[in-house]
NURO-478811 format. One line per field, with one value per atom (N, C-alpha, C): residue number from 1; y, x, z; atom name. Coordinates in nm, 3 decimals, padded with zeros to 5 digits, m for minus. Atoms other than C-alpha are relative to their C-alpha. Layout:
% NURO-478811
nr	(NUM; ...) $
v	(Y; ...) $
u	(X; ...) $
w	(Z; ...) $
atom	(CA; ...) $
***
This chain:
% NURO-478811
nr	(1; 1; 1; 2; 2; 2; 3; 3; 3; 4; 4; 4; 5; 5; 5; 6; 6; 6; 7; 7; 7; 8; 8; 8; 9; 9; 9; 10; 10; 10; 11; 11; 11; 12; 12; 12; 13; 13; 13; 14; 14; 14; 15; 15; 15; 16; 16; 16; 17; 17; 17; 18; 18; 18; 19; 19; 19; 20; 20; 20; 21; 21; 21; 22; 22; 22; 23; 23; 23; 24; 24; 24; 25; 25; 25; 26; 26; 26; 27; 27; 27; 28; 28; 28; 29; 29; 29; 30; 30; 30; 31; 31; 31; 32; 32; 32; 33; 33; 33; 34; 34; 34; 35; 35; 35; 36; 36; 36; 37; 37; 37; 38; 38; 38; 39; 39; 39; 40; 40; 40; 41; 41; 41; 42; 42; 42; 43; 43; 43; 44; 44; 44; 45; 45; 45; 46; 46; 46; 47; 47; 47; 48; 48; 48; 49; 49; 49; 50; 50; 50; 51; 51; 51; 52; 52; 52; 53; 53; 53; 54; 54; 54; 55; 55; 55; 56; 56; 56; 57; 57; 57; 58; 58; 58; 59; 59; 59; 60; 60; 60; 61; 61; 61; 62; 62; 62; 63; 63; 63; 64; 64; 64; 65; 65; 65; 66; 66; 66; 67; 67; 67; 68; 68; 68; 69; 69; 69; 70; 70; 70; 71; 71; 71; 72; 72; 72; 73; 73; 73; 74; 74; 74; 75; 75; 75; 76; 76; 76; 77; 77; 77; 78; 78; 78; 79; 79; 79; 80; 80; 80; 81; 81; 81; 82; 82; 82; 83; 83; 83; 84; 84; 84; 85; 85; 85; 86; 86; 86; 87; 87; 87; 88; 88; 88; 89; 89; 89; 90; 90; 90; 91; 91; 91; 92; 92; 92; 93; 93; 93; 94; 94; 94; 95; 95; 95; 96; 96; 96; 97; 97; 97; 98; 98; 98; 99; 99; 99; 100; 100; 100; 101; 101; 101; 102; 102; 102; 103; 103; 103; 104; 104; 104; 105; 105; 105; 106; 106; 106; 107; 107; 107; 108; 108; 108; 109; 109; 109; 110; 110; 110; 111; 111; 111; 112; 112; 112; 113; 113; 113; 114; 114; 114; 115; 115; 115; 116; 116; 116; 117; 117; 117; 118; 118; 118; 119; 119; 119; 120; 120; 120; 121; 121; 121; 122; 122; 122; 123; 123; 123; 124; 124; 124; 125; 125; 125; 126; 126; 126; 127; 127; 127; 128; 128; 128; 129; 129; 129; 130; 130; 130; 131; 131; 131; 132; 132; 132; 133; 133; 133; 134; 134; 134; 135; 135; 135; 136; 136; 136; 137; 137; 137; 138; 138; 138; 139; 139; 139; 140; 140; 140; 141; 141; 141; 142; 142; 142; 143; 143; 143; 144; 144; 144; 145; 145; 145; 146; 146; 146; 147; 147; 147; 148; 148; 148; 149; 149; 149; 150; 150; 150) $
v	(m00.058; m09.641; m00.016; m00.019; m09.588; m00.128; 00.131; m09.950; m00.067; 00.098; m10.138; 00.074; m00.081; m10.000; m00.085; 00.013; m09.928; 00.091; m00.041; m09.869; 00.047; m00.100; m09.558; 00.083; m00.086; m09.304; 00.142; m00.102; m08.984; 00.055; m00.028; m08.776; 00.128; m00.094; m08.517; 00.138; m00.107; m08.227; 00.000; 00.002; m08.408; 00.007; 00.040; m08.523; m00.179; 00.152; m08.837; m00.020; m00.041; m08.973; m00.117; 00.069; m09.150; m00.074; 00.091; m09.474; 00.029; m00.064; m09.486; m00.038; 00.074; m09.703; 00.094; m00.121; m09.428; 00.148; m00.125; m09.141; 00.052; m00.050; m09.125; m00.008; m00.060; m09.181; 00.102; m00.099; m08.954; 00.149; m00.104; m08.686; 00.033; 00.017; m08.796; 00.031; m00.052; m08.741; 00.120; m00.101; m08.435; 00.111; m00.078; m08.245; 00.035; m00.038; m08.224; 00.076; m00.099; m08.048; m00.157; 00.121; m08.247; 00.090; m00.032; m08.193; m00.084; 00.070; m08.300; 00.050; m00.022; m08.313; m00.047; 00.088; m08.441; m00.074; 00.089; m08.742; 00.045; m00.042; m08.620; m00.135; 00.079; m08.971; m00.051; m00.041; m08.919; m00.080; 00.079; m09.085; m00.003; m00.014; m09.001; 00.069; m00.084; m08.785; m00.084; 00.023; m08.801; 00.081; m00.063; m08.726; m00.033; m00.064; m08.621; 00.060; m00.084; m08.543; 00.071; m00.077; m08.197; m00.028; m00.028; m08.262; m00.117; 00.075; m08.561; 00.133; m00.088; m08.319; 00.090; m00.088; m08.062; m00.029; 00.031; m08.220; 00.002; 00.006; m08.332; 00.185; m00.124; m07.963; 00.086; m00.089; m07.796; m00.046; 00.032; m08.057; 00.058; m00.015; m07.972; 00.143; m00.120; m07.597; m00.011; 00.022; m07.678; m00.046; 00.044; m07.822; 00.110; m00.102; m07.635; 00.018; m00.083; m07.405; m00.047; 00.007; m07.430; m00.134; 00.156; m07.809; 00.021; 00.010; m07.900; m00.127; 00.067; m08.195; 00.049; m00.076; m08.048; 00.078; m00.120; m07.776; m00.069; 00.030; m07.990; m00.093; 00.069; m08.202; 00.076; m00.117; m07.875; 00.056; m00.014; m07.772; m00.042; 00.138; m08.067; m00.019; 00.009; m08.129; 00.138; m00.133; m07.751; 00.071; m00.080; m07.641; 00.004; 00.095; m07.888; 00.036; 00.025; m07.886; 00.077; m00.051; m07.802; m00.002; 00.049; m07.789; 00.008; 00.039; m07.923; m00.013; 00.068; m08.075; m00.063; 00.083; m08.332; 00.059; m00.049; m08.227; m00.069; 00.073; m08.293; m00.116; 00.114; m08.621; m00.095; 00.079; m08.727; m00.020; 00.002; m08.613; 00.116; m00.110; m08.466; 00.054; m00.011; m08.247; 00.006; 00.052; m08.323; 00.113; m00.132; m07.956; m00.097; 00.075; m08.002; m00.019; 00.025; m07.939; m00.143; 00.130; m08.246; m00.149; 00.061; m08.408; m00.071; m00.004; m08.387; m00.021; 00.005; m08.418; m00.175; 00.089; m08.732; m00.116; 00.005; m08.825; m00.113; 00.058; m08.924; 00.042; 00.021; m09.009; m00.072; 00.022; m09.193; m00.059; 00.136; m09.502; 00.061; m00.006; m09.412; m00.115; 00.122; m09.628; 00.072; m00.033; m09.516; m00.098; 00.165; m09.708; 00.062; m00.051; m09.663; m00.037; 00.031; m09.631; 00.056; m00.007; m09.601; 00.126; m00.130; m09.219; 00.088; m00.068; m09.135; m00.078; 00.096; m09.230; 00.072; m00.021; m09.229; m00.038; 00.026; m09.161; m00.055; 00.063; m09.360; 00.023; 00.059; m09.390; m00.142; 00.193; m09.720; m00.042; 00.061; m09.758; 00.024; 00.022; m09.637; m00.059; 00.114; m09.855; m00.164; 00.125; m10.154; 00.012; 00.006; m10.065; m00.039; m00.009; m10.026; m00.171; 00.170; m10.389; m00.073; 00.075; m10.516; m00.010; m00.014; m10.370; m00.108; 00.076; m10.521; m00.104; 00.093; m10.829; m00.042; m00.011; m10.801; 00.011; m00.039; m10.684; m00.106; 00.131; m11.027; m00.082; 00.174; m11.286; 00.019; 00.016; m11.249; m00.095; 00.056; m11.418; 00.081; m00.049; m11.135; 00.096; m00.092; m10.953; 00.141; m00.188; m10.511; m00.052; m00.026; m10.432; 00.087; m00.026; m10.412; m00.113; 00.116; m10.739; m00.100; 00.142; m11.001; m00.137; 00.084; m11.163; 00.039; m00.080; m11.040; m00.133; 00.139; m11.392; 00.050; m00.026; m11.396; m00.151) $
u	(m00.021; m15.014; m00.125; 00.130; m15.397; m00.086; 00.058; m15.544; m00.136; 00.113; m15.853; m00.085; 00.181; m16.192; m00.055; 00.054; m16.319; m00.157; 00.139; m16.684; 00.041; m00.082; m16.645; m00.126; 00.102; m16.940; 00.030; m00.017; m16.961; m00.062; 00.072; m17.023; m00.095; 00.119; m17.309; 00.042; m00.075; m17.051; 00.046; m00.022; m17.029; 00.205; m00.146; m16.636; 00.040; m00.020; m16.500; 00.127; m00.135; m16.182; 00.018; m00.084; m15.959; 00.040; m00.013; m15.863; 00.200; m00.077; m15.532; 00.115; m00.120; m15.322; m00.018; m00.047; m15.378; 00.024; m00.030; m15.356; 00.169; m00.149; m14.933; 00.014; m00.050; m14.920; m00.052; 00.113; m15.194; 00.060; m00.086; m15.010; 00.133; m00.172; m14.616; m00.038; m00.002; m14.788; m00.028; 00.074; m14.968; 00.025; m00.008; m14.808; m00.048; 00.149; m15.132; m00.096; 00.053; m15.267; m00.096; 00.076; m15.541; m00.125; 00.152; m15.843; m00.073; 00.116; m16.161; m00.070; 00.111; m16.414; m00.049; 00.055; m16.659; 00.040; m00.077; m16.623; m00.127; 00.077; m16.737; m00.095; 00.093; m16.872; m00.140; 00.075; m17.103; 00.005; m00.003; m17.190; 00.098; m00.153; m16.874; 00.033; m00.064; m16.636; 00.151; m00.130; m16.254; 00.126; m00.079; m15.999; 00.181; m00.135; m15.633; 00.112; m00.078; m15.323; 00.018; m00.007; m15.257; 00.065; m00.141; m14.901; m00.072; 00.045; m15.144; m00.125; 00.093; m15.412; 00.045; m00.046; m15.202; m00.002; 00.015; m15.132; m00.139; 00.173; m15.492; m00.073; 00.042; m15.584; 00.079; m00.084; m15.331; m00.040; 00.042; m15.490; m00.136; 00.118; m15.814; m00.049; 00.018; m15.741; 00.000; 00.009; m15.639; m00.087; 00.118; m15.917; m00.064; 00.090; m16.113; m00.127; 00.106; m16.395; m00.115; 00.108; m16.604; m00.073; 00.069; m16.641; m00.110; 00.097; m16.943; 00.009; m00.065; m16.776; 00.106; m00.129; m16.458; m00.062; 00.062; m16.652; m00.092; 00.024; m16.851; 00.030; m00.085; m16.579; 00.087; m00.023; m16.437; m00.093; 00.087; m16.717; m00.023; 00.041; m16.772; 00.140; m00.107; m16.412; 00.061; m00.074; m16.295; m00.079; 00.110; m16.638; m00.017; 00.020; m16.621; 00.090; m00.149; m16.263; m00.007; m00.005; m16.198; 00.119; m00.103; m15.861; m00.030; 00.009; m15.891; 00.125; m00.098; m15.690; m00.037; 00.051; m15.708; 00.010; m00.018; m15.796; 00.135; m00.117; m15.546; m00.042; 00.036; m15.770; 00.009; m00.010; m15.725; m00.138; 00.121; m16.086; 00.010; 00.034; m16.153; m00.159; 00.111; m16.441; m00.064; 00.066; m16.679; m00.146; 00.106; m16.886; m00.136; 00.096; m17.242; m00.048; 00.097; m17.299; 00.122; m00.054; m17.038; m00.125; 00.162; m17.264; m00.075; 00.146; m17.531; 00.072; m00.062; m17.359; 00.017; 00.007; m17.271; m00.068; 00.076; m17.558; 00.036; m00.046; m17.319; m00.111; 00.082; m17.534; 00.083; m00.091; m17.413; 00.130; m00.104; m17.219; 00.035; m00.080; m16.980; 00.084; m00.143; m16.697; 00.127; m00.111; m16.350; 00.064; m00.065; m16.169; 00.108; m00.141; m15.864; 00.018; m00.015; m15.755; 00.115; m00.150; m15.358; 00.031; m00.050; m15.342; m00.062; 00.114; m15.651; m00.117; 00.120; m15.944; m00.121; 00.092; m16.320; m00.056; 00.075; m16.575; m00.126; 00.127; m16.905; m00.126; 00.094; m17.231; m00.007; 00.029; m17.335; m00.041; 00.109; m17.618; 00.126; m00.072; m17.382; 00.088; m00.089; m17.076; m00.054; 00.086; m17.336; m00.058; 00.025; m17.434; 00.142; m00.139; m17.079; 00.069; m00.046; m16.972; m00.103; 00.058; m17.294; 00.025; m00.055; m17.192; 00.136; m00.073; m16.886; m00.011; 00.068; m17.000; m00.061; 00.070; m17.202; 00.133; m00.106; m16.917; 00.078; m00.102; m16.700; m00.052; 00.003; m16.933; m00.022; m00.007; m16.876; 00.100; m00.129; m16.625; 00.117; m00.145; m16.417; m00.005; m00.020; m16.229; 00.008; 00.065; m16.261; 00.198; m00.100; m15.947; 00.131; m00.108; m15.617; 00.049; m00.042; m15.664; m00.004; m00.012; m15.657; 00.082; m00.093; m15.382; 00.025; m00.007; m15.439; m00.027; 00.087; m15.490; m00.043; 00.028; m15.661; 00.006) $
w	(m00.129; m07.080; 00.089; m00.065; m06.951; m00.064; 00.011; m06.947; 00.066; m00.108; m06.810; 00.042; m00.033; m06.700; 00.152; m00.127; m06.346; 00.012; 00.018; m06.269; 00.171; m00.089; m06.054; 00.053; m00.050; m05.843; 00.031; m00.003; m05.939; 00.192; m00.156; m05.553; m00.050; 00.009; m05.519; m00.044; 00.068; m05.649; m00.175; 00.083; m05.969; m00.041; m00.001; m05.862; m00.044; 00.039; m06.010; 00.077; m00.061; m05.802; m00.069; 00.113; m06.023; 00.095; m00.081; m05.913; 00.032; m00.092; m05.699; m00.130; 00.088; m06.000; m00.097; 00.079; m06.221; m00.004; m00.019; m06.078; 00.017; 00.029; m06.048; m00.165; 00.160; m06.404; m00.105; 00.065; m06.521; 00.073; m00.050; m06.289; m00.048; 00.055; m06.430; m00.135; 00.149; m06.799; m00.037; m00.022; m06.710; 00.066; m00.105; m06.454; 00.058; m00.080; m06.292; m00.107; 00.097; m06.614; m00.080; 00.092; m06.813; m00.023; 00.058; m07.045; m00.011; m00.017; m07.044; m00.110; 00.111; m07.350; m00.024; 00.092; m07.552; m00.105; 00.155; m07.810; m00.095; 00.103; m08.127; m00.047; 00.011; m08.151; 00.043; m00.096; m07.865; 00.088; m00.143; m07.538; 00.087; m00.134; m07.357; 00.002; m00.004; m07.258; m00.011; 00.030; m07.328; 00.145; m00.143; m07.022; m00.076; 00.082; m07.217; 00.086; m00.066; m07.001; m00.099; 00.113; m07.188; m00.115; 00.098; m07.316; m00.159; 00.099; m07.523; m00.081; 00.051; m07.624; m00.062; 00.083; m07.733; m00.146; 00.091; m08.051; m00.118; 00.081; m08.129; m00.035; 00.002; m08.040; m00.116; 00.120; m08.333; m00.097; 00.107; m08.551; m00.051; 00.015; m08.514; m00.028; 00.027; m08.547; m00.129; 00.138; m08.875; m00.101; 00.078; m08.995; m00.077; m00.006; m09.209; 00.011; m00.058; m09.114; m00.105; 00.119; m09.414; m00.019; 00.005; m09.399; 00.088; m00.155; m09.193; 00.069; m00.052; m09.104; 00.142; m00.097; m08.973; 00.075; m00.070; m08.852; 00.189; m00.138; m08.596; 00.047; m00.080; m08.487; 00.081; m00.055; m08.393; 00.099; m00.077; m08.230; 00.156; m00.097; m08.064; 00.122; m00.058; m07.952; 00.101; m00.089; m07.867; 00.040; m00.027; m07.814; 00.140; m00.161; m07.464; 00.037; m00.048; m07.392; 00.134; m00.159; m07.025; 00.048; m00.142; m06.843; 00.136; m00.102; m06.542; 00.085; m00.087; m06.242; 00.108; m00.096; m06.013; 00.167; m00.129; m05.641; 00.055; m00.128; m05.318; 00.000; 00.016; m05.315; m00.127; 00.116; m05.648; m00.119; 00.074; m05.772; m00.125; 00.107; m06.109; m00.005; 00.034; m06.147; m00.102; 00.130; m06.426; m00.002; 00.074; m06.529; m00.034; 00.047; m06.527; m00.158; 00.132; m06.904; m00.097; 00.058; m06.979; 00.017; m00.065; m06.740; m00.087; 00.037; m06.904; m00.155; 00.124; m07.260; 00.007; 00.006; m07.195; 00.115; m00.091; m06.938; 00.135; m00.100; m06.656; 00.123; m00.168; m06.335; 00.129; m00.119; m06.021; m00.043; 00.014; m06.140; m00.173; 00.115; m06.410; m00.047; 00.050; m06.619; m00.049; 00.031; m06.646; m00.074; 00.099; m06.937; m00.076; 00.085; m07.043; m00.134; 00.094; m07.374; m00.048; m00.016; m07.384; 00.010; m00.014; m07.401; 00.044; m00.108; m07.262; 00.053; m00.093; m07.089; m00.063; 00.043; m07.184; 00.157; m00.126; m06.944; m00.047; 00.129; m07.033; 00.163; m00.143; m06.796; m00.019; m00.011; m06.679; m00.093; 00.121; m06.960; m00.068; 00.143; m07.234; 00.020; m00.007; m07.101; m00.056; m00.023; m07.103; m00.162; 00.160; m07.453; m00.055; 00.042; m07.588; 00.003; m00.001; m07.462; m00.060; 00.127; m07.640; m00.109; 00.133; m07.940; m00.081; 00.055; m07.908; m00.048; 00.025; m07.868; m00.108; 00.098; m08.159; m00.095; 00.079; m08.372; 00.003; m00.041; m08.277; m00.037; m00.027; m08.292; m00.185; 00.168; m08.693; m00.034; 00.015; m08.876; m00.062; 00.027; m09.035; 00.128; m00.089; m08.811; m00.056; 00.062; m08.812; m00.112; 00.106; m09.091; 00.068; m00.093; m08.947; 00.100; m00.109; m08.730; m00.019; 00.078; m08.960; 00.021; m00.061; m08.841; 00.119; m00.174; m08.458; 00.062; m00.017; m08.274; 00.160; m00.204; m07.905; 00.053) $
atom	(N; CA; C; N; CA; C; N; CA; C; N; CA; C; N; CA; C; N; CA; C; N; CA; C; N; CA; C; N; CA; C; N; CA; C; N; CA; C; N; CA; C; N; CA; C; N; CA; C; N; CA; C; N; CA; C; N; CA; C; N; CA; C; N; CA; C; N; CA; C; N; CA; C; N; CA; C; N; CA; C; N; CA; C; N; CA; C; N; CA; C; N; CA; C; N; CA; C; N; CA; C; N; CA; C; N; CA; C; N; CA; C; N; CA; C; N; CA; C; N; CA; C; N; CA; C; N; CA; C; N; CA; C; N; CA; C; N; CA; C; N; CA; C; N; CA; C; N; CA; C; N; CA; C; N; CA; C; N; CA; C; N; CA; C; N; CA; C; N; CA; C; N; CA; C; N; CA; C; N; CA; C; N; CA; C; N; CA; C; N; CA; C; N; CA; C; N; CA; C; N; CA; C; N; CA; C; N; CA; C; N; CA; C; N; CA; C; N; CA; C; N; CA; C; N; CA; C; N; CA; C; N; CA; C; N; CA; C; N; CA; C; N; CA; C; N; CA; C; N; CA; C; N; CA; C; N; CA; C; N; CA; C; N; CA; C; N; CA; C; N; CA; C; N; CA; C; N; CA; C; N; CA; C; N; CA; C; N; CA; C; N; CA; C; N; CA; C; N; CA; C; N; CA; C; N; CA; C; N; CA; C; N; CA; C; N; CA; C; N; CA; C; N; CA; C; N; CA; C; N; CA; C; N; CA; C; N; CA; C; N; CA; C; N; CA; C; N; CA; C; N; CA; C; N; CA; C; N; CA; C; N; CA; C; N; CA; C; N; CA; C; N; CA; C; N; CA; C; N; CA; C; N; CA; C; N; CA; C; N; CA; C; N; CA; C; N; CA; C; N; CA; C; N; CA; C; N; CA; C; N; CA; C; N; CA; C; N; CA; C; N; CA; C; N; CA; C; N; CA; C; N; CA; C; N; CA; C; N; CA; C; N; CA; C; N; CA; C; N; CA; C; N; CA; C; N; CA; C; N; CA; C; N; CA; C; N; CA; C; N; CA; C; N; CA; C; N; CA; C; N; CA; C; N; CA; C; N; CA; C; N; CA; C; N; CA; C; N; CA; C; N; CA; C; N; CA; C; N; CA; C; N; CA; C; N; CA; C; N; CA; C; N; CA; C) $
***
């Protein structure tokens, strides 16, 4: 559903405005309802119409407590979690301690990733596609894409 990556400028309120091709479907999945959090992996944030988040969120209750695994993926995940909603303009606001969590500054990257979107800064977007990069120019492919051709 949520495809392709736009390099986007946060404004001096710390508003992101979602580009115009995704904002009807991010509204038709969402009803205007959406969360915002941290990736337990770090360097980003995660943007979830609810009715998708819900799920993840019942899983993650379940987890248990005692792990210290589970525990601070929990943390991490429901510690951030924000419902939000997109302004009359189509801007989401982005809390300064996400912000700063995942050290969004002017120039952000919106990137879709079929059910939700990751928010990255410039540097960590620009890392992330190195990585990839790195990760490809091998000869086996990751496990699962063995027979994936491009």
């Amino acid at each position: 559903m949520f495809e392709g990556s736009a390099q986007l400028s946060l404004d001096a309120k710390g508003r992101l405005a979602i580009p115009a091709r995704h904002r009807e479907p991010l509204a038709a999945a969402s009803d205007g309802r959406l969360v915002l959090t941290a990736n337990p992996q770090g360097g980003c944030l995660l943007l979830y119409p609810q009715p998708d988040w819900l799920p993840i969120r019942e899983r993650l209750l379940k987890a248990p407590s005692f792990d210290s695994r589970s525990a601070s993926l929990k943390r991490t995940m429901l510690g951030n979690a924000r419902s939000e909603e997109l302004d009359s303009a189509g801007r989401l606001l982005i809390a300064a301690e996400l912000r700063d969590y995942a050290q969004l500054e002017k120039t952000v990257w919106l990137v879709g990733m079929g059910s939700h979107f990751e928010i990255w800064s410039d540097e960590g977007w620009k890392r992330q596609q190195e990585l990839a990069a790195e990760a490809f120019s091998g000869d086996m492919p990751p496990p699962g894409f063995e027979d994936f051709a491009l």
